[in-house]
C-alpha atoms as a printed R data frame, in Angstrom:
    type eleno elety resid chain resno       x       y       z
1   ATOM     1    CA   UNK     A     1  20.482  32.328 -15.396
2   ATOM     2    CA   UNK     A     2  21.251  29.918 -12.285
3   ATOM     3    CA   UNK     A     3  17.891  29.549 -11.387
4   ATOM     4    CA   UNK     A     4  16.792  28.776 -15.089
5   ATOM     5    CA   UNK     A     5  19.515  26.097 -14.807
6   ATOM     6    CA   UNK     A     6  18.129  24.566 -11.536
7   ATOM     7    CA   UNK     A     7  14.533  24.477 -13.583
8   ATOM     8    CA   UNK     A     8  15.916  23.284 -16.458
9   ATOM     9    CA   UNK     A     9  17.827  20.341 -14.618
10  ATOM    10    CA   UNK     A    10  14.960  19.657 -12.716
11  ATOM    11    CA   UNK     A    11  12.313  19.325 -15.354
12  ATOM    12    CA   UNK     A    12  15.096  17.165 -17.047
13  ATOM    13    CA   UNK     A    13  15.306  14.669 -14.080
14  ATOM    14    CA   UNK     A    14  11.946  14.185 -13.702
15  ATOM    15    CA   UNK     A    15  11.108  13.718 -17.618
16  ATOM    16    CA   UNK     A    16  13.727  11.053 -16.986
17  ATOM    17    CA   UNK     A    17  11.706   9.629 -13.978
18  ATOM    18    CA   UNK     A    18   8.366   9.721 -15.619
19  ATOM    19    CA   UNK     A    19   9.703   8.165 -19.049
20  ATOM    20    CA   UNK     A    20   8.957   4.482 -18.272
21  ATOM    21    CA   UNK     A    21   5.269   5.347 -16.526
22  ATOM    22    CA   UNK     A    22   4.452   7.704 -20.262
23  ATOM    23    CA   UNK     A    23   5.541   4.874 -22.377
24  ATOM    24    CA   UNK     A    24   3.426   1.931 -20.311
25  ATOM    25    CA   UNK     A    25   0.889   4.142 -20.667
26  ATOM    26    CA   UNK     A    26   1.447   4.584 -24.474
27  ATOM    27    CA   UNK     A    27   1.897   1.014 -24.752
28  ATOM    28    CA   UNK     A    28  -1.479   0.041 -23.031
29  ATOM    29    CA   UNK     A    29  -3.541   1.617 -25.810
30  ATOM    30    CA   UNK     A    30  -1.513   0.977 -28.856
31  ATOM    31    CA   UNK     A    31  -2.379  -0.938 -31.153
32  ATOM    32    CA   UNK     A    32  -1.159  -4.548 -31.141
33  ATOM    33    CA   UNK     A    33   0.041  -4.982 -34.414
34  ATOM    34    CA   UNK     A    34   2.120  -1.640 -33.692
35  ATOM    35    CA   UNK     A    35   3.680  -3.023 -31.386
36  ATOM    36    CA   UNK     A    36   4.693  -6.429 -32.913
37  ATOM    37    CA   UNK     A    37   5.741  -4.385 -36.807
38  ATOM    38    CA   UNK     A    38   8.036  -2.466 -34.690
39  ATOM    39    CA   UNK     A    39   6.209   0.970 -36.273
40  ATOM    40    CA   UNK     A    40   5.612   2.147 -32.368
41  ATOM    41    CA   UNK     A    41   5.772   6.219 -34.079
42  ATOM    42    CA   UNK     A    42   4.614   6.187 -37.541
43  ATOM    43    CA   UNK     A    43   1.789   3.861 -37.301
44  ATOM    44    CA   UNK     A    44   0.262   5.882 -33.633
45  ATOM    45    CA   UNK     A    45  -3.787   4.757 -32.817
46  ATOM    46    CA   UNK     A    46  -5.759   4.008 -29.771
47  ATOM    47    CA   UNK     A    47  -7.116   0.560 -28.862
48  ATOM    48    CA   UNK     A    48  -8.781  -0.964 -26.080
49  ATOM    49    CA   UNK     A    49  -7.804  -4.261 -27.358
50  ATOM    50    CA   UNK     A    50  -5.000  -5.064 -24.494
51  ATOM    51    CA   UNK     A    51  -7.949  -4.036 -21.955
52  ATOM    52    CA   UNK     A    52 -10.031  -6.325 -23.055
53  ATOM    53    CA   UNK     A    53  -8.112  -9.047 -23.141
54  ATOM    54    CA   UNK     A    54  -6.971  -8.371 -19.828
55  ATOM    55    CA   UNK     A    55 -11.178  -8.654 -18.932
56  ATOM    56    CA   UNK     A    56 -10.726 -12.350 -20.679
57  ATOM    57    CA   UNK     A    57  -8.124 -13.279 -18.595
58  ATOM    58    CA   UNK     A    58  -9.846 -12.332 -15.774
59  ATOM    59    CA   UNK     A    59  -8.547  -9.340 -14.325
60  ATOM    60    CA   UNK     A    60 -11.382  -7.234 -12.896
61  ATOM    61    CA   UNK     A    61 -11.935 -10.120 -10.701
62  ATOM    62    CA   UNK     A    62  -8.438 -10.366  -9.611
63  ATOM    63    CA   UNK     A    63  -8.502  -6.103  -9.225
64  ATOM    64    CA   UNK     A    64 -11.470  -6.859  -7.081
65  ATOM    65    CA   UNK     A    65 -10.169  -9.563  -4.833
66  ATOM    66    CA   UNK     A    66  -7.240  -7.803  -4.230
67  ATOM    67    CA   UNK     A    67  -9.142  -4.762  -3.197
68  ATOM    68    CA   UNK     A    68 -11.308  -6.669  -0.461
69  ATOM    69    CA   UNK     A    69  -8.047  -8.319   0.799
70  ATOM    70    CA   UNK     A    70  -5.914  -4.921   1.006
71  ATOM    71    CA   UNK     A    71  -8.724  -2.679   2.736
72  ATOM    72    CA   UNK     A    72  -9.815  -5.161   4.646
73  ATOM    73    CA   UNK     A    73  -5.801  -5.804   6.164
74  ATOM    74    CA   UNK     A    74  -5.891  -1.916   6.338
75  ATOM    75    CA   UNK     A    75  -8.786  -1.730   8.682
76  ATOM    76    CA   UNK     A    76  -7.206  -4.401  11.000
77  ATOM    77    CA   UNK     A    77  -4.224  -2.418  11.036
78  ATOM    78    CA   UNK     A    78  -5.877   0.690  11.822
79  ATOM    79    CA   UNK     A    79  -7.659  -1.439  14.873
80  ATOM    80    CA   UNK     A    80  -4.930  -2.571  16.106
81  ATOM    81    CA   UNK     A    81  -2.610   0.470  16.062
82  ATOM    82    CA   UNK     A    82  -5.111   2.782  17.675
83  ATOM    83    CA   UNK     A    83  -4.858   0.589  21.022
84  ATOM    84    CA   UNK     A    84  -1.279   0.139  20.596
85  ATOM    85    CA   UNK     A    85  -0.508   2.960  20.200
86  ATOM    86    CA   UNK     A    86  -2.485   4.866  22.791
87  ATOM    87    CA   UNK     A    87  -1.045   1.602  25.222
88  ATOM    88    CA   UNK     A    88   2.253   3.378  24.256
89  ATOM    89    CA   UNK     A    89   0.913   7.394  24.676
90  ATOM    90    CA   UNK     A    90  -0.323   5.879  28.072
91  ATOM    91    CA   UNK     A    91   3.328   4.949  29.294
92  ATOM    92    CA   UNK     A    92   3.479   1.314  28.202
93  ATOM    93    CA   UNK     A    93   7.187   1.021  27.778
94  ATOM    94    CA   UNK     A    94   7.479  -1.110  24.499
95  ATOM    95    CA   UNK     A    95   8.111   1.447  21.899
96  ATOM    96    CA   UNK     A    96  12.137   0.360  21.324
97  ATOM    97    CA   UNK     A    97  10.313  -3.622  20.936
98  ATOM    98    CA   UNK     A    98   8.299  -1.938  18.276
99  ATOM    99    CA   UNK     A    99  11.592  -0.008  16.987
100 ATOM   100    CA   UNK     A   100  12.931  -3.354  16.606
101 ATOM   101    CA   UNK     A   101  10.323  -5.090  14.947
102 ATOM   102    CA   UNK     A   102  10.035  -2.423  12.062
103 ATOM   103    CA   UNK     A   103  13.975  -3.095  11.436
104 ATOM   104    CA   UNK     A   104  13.656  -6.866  10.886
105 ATOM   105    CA   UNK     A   105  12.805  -7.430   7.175
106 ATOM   106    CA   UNK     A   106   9.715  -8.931   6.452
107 ATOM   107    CA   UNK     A   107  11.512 -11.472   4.357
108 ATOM   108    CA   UNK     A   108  13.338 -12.777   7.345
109 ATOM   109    CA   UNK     A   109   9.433 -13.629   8.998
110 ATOM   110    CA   UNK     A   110   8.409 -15.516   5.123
111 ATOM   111    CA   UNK     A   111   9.533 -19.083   7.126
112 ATOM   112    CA   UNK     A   112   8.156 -18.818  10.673
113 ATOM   113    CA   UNK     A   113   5.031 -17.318   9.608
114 ATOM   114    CA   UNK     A   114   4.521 -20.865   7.144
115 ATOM   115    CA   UNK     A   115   4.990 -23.158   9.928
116 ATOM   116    CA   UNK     A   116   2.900 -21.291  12.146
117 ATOM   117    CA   UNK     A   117  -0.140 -20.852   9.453
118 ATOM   118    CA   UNK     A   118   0.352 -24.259   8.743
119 ATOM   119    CA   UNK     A   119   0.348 -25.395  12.465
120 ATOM   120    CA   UNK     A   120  -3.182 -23.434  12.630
121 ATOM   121    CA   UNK     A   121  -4.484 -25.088   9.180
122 ATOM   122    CA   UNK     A   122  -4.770 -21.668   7.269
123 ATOM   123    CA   UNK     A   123  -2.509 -21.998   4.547
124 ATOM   124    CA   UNK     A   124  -4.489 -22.103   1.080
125 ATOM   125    CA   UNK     A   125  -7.148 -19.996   2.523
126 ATOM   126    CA   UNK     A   126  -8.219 -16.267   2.785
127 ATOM   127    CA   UNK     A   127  -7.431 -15.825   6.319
128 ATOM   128    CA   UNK     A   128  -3.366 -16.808   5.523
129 ATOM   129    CA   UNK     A   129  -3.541 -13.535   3.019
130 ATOM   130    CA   UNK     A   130  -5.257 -11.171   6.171
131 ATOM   131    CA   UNK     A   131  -4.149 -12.096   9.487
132 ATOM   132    CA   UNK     A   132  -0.542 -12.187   9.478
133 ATOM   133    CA   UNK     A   133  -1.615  -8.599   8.833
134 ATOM   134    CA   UNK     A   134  -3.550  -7.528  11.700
135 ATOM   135    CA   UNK     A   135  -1.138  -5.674  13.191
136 ATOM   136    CA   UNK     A   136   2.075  -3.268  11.699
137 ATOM   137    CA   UNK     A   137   4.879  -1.671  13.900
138 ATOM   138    CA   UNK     A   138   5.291   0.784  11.202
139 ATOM   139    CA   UNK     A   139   1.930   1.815  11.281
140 ATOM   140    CA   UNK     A   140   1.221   1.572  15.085
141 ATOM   141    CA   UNK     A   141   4.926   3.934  14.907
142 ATOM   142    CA   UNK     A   142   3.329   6.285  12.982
143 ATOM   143    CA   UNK     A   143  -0.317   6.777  15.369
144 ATOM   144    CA   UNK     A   144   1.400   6.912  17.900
145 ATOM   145    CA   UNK     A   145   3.456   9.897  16.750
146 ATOM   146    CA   UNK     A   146  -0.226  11.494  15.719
147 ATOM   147    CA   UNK     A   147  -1.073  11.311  19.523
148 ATOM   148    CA   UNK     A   148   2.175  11.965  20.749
149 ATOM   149    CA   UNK     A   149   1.309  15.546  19.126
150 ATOM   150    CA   UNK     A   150  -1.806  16.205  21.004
151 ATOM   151    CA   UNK     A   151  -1.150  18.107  24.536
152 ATOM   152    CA   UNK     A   152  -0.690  16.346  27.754
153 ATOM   153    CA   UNK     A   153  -2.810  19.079  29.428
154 ATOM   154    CA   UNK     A   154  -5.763  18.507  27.099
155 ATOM   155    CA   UNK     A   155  -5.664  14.943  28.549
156 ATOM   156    CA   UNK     A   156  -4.867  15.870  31.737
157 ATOM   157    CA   UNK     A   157  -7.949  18.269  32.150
158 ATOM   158    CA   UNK     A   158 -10.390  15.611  30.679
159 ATOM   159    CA   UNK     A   159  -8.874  13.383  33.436
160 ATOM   160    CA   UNK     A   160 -10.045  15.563  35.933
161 ATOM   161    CA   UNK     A   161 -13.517  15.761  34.450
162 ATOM   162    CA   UNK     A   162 -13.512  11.928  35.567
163 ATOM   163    CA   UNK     A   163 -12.902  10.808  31.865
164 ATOM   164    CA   UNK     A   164 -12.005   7.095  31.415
165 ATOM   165    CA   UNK     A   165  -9.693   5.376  29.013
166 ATOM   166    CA   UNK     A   166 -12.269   4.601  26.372
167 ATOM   167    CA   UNK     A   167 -13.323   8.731  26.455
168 ATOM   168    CA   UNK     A   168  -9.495   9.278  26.027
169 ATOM   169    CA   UNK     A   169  -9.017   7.642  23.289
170 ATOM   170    CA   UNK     A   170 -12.694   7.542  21.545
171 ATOM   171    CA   UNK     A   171 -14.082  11.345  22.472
172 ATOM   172    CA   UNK     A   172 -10.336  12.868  22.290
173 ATOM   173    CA   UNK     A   173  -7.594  11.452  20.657
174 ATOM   174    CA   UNK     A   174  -9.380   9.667  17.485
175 ATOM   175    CA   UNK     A   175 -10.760  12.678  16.289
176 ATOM   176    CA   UNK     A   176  -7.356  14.697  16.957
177 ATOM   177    CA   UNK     A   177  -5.347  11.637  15.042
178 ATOM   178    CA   UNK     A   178  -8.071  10.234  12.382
179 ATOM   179    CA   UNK     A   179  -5.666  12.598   9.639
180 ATOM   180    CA   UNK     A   180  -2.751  10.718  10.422
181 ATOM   181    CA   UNK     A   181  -5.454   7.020  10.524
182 ATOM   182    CA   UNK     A   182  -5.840   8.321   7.051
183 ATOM   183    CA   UNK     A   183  -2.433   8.596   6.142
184 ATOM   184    CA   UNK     A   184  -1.502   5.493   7.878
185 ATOM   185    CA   UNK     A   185  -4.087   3.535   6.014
186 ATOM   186    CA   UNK     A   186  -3.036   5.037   2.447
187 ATOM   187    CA   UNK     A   187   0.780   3.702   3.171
188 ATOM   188    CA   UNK     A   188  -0.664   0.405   4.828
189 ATOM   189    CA   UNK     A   189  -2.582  -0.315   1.688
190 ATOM   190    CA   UNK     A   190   0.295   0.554  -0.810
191 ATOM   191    CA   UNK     A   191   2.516  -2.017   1.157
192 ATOM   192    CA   UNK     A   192  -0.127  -4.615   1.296
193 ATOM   193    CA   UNK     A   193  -1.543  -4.018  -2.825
194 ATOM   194    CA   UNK     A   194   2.289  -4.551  -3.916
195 ATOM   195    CA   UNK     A   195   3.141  -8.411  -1.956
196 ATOM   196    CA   UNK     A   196   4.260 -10.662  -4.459
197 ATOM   197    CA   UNK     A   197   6.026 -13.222  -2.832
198 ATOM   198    CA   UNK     A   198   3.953 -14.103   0.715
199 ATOM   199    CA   UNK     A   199   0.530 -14.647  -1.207
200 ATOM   200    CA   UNK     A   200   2.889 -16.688  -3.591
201 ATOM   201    CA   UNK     A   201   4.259 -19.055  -1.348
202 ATOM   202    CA   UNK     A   202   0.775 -19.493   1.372
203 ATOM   203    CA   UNK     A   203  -1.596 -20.195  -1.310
204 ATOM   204    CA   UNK     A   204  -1.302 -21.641  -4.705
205 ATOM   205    CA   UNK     A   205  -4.746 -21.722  -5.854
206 ATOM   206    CA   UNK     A   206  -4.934 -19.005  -8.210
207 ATOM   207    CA   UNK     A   207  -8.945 -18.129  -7.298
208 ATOM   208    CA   UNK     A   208  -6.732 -17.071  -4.113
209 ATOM   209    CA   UNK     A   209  -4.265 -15.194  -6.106
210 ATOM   210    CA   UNK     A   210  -3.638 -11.400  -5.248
211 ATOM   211    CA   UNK     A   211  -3.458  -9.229  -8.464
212 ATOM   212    CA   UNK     A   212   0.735  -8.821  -8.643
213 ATOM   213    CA   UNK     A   213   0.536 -12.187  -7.711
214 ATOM   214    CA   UNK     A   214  -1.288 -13.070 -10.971
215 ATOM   215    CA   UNK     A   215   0.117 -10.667 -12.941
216 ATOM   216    CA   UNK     A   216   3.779 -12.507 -12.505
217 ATOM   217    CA   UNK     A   217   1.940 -15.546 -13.838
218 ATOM   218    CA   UNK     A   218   0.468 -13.596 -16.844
219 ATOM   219    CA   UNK     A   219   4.175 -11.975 -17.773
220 ATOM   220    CA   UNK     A   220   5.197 -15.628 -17.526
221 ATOM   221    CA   UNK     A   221   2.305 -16.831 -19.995
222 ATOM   222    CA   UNK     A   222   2.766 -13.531 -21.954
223 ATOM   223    CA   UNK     A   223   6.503 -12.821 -21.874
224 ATOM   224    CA   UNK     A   224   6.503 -10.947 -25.231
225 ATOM   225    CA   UNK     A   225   3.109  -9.041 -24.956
226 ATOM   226    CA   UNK     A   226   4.103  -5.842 -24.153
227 ATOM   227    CA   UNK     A   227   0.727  -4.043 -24.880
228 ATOM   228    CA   UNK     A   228  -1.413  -6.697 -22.386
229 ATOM   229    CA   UNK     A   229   1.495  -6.719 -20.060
230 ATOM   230    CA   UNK     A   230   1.407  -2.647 -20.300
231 ATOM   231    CA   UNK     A   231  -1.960  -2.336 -19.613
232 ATOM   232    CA   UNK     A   232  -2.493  -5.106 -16.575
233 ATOM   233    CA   UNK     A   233   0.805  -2.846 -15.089
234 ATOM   234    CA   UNK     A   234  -0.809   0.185 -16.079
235 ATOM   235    CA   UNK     A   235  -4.294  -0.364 -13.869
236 ATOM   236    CA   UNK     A   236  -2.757  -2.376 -11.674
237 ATOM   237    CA   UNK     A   237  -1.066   0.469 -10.277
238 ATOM   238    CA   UNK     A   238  -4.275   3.116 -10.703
239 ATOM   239    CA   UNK     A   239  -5.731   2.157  -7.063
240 ATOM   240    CA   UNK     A   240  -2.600   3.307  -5.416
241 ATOM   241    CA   UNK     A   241  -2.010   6.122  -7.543
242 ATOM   242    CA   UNK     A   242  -5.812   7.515  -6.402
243 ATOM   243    CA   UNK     A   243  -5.036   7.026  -2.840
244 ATOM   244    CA   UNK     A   244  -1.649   8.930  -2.835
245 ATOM   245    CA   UNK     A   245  -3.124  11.611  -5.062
246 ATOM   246    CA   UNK     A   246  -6.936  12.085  -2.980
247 ATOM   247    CA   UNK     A   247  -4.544  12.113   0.248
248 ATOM   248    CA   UNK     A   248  -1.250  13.605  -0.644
249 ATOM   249    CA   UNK     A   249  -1.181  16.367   1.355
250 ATOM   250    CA   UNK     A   250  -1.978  14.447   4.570
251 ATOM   251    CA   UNK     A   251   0.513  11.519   4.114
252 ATOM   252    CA   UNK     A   252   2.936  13.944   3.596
253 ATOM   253    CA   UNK     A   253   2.577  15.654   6.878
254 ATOM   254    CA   UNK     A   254   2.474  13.109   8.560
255 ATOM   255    CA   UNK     A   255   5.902  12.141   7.400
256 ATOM   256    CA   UNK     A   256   6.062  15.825   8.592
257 ATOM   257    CA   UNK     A   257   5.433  15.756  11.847
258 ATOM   258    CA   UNK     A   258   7.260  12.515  12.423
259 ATOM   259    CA   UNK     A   259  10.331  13.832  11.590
260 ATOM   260    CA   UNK     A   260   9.605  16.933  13.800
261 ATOM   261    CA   UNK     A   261   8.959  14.470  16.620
């Protein structure tokens, strides 16, 4: 009977949890005058209407930008943070600077970051949404925990073979840590895909515009919409959702393994 409880309360929290995702997905393909009789039960269809005038507004090219801005801030990161981090497996004594860093919100960095992108004359362009992006303490935190994992003796013995730096990290670590690159990459893209504000306030043409970026501007141009605003949350959120499900298992051991550590 107890453990039929603990089911029972479970299945009850996470009903709970998944209501508001079933019912923006119910709301994406129902019908728009559903919607605005108030019949959202008795009067139940399917409609791609709200899709396609989310295609009018321009969203796939939105989706799009927004995808060559996030991967392409992800593979910087994942550049960066393999030499950091093997800097840091190699004895480089900066990891409590790095600590720091990831415990300073990012908020706090919104000003600085302006005048400095405005110093350089990048503001209003596509570099201001990548490069303040280049590198992540979080990220470089969590490689460096992948090769923190892999034996000192292996490295050791290739050491003795006469094996350089760029064997170390090229021949040996990267293909004992590319799991946890993966991982990495899947949380550094989730954090980049969701910025609102920072692409907000460094550019304000909206050909620049990331897609939650432009989808604040369409919930102010749509307020009472709930279908189209439904549907643009709806995909909006499908790239992430794909990532986290192709490479669940791996992100979380890698949480794992960090906790182990």
């Amino acid at each position: 009977m107890g453990r039929f409880l603990r089911h029972a309360f479970a299945l009850s929290v996470l009903l709970f949890v998944l209501l508001p995702f079933l019912w923006m997905a119910y709301a994406a393909f129902m019908p728009k005058e559903a919607v605005y009789s108030g019949e959202l039960f008795s009067r139940v269809g399917f409609s791609l209407e709200n899709v396609r005038a989310l295609a009018r507004e321009g969203f796939w090219g939105r989706l799009l930008f927004s995808l060559g801005v996030s991967f392409g801030a992800v593979a910087l990161e994942l550049f960066t943070a393999l030499f950091a981090a093997y800097a840091l497996r190699a004895g480089l004594g900066l990891l409590p600077f790095y600590l720091v860093l990831m415990a300073i919100p990012a908020e706090l960095l919104l000003v600085p970051l302006y005048g400095v992108l405005k110093d350089l004359s990048l503001l209003e362009t596509f570099w201001a949404l990548l490069l303040p992006f280049a590198a992540s303490p979080f990220v470089i935190y969590l490689v460096y925990q992948g090769m923190r994992a892999v034996p000192e003796e292996l490295l050791e013995a290739a050491k003795l073979d006469g094996a350089g730096h760029r064997v170390l990290l090229f021949r040996i670590l990267l293909p004992l840590v590319r799991p946890t690159l993966v991982a990495a990459g899947v949380l550094a893209f989730a954090a980049h895909w969701n910025l609102v504000l920072y692409p907000r306030v460094v550019v304000s043409d909206p050909g620049l515009w990331t897609l939650q970026t432009w989808l604040t501007d369409l919930q102010r141009k749509y307020p009472t919409d709930w279908g189209l605003l439904s549907a643009a949350a709806l995909l909006s959120v499908l790239p992430i959702a794909l990532l986290y499900l192709l490479f669940e298992r791996r992100v979380v051991a890698t949480f794992e393994e960090g906790l182990k550590g």
